[in-house]
N, C-alpha and C positions, 0 to 999 in steps of 0.2 A: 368845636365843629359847628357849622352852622346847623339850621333848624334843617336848609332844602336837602342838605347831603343826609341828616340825620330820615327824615325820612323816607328818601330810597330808598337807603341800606337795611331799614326794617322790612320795605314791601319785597328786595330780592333775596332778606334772609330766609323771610316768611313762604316762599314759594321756594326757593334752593335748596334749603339744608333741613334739618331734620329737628326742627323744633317745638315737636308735639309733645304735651305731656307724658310722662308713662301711664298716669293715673287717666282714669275714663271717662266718659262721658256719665257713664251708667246705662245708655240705651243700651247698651250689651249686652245688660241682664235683664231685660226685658224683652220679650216674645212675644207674639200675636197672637188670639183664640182663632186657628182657622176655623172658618163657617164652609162646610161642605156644601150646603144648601140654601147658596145668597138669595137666590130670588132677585137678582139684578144684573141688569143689561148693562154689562161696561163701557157700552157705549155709550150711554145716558147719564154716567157718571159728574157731578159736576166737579169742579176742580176750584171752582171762585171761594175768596173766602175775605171778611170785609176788616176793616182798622180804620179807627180815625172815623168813624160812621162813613167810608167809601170801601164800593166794590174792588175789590183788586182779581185780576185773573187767576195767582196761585198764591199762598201764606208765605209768601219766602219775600223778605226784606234782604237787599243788597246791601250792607254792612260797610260803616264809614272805614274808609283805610288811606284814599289816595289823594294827593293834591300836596300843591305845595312848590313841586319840585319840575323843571322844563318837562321830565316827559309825562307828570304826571296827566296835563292836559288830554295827549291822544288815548289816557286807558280811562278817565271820566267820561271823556266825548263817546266812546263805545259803549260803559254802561248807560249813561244817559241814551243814548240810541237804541240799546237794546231793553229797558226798561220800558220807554214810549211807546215802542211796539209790542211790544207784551204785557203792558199795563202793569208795573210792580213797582212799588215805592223803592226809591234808596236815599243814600244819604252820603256826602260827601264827604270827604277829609277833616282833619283837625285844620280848622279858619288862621287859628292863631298865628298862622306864619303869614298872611294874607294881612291882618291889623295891623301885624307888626311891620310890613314891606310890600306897599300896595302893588310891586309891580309884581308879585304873586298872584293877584286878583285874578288874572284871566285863565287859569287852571281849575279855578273854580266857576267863575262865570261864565264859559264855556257850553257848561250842561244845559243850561236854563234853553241854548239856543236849539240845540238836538233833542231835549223832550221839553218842550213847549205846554203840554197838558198834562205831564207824570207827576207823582207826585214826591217831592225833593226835601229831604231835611238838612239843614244846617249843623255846623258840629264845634263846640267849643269842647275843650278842657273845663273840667272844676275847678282845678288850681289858679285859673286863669281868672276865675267870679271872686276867686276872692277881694276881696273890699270894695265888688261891684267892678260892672264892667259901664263902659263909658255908653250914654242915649248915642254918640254917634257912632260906637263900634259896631252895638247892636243891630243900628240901623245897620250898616254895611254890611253886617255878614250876613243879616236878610233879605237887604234888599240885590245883593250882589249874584244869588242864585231865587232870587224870586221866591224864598221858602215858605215851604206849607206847614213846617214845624220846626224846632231847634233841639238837639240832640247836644246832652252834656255828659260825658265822657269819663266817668271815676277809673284812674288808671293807680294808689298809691303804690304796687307792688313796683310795677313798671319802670314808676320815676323812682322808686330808691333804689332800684337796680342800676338804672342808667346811670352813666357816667356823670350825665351834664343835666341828672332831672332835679325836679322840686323835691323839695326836703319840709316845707311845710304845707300843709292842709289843714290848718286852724283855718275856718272861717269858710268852708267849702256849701255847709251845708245853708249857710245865710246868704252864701251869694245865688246858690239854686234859687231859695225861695224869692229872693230879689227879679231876678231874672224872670220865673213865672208870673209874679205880681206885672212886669215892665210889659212883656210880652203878648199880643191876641191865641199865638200858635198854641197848638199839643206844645209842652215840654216833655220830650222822653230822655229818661234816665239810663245808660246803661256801662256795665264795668267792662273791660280789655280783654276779659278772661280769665277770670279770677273768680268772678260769682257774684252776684248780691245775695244775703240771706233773709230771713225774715224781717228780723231785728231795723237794717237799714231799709228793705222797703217799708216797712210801716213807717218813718222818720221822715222817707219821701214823699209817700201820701200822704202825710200831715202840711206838708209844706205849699200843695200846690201842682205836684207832678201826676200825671195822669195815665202816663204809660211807662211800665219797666221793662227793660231789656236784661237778662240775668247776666248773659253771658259768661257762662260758666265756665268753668274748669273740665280739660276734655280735648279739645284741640288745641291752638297756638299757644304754645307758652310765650309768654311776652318777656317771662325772666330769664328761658333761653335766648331769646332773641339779642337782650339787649348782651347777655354774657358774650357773644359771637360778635361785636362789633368791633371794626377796627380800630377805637380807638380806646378800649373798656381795658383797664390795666388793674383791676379790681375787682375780676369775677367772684360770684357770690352765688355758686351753684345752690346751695344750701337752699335757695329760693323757687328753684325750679319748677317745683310739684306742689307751692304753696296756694292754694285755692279750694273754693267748693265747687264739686262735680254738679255741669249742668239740672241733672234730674234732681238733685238733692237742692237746688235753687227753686225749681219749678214746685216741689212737693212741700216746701216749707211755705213760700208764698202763696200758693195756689186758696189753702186758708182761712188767706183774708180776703177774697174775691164777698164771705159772707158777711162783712163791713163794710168796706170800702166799695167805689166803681171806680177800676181802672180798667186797663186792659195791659195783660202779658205776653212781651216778646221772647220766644224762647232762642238763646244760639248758643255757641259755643260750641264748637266740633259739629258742626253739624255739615254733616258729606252726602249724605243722600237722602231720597225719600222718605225711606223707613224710618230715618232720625227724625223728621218733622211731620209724620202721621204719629209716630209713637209721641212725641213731644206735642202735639194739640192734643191726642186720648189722655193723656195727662192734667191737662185743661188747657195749656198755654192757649191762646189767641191767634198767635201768629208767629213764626220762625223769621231767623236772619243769618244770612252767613254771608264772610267773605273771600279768605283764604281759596275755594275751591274754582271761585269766581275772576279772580287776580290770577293764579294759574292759568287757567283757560284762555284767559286773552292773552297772557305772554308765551301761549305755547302755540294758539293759531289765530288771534284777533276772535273778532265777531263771530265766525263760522263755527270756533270749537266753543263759545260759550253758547251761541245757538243750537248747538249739538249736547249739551251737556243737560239743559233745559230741558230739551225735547228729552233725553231719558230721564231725569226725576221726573215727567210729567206722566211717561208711562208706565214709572214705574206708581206713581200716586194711586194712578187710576187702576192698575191691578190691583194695588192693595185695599183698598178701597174695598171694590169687588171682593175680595177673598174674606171683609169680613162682614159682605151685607149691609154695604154703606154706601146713600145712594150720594153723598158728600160729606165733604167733613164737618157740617154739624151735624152728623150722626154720631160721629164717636166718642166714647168715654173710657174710662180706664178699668171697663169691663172688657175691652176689647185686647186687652194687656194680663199679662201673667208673670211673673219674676219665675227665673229659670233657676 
């Protein structure tokens, strides 16, 4: 199966069918301290919150998922449009079909033309760095969307799941550091869904990487995903639930914040507000999703992901308010209680 059909059929499983973990995120067991007596005007509430040393309007990163494929172009063209105008980082698809088959290029460079000033990451696979990736690839998938960072992608649940994926990952972690060495950009690191733990972010802050994405376990299983494809004659259920639950990513790493300077993307299941006020009181930095985001535009374009936006925003800015936050560097995990 080619790579363009392969991933369609991930982005209409992933919004179609029912391929969330059973296991949680863990925000579930986590609750808020209401503050009866905030002492704060919700309308004064700020909502910006910065990464990368830049202001962004809200902590929510638009999560790599599309390109690649003919129609991926019209659903990057809308987040890059609607990113511009709301001022929020995202990040495009896996590049690798784009190296491999330049006349994929224009699904990706597409973005650069409708957010002009946003700021855009780049996305390989790991598997892909192995034994280095070529000065000219580099350049192209940099230069192709203008990036402001390049985003590498640890999928190995994923691909031994899949039918047609990689079976090795020797040499993953020498092409990272390769890569960071070649490159001026952020390198951020983050998994499919699965989790990073401690263990491997400290590995990665040894090498050069400067921001992590945990991407936890909690929303999209990737190992149902690939079990549900058309052409997968080898399901391997067994794998479905195999991952660490976002919080328990965020609580391991969090840490090492008192060694290391990086900065943490928190995602994974992450559906609304409360997941990513409870996920910064946590410590993370800053949040990412995408799933909820891919929905929205295939269920009304721009209008219903401009509608969905506007309620995390109000729902931020209540919560906020309810707990005597006049933004979110007020909060800490004093703000939080396990139910």
């Amino acid at each position: 199966m080619s790579i363009q059909k392969r991933k369609k059929e991930h982005v209409e499983l992933s919004i179609n069918r029912d391929v969330n973990y059973q296991k949680t995120t863990g925000f579930d067991e986590l609750d808020f301290v209401h503050n009866a007596l905030p002492e704060i005007n919700s309308t004064e509430v700020r909502l910006s919150a910065s990464l990368f040393e830049r202001d962004f309007s809200f902590p929510l990163f638009i999560s790599s998922m599309t390109g690649g494929y003919s129609e991926a172009g019209a659903v990057n063209t809308i987040i890059a449009e609607f990113c511009e105008n709301n001022n929020l980082p995202f990040g495009v698809g896996s590049q690798r079909v784009m190296l491999e088959d330049p006349a994929e290029e224009e699904s990706f460079s597409v973005v650069r033309s409708y957010a002009p000033t946003a700021f855009i990451a780049a996305n390989i696979g790991g598997a892909q760095l192995i034994d280095g990736l070529s000065d000219e690839k580099i350049r192209r998938m940099i230069e192709s969307i203008d990036a402001n960072a390049v985003i590498v992608h640890l999928n190995p649940l994923q691909e031994l799941v899949q039918q047609e994926g990689d079976r090795n990952f020797k040499g993953v972690e020498k092409g990272i550091e390769n890569l960071a060495n070649k490159v001026e950009c952020p390198i951020i690191v983050k998994e499919t869904g699965a989790g990073i733990s401690k263990s491997v972010a400290e590995r990665l802050l040894g090498i050069g990487v400067t921001v992590i994405d945990v991407a936890g376990a909690g929303g999209t299983s990737w190992s149902k995903v690939e079990n549900l494809r058309s052409n997968q004659t080898d399901p391997l259920h067994e794998f479905d639930e195999w991952g660490i639950p976002t919080v328990d990513c965020i609580n391991q790493i969090i840490p090492l914040k008192s060694k290391k300077t990086f900065e943490l993307i928190a995602s994974g299941g992450i559906r609304s507000s409360f997941d990513i006020v409870k996920a910064i009181a946590l410590g993370a930095d800053f949040t990412a999703t995408a799933q909820p985001v891919i929905k929205a535009i295939m269920d009304g374009g721009y209008k219903k992901l401009d509608d969905l936006f506007g309620i995390w925003q109000k729902q931020a800015r209540y919560i906020l308010t309810l707990l005597g936050c006049s933004s979110f560097d007020d909060l800490n995990s004093n703000h939080l209680y396990r139910k």
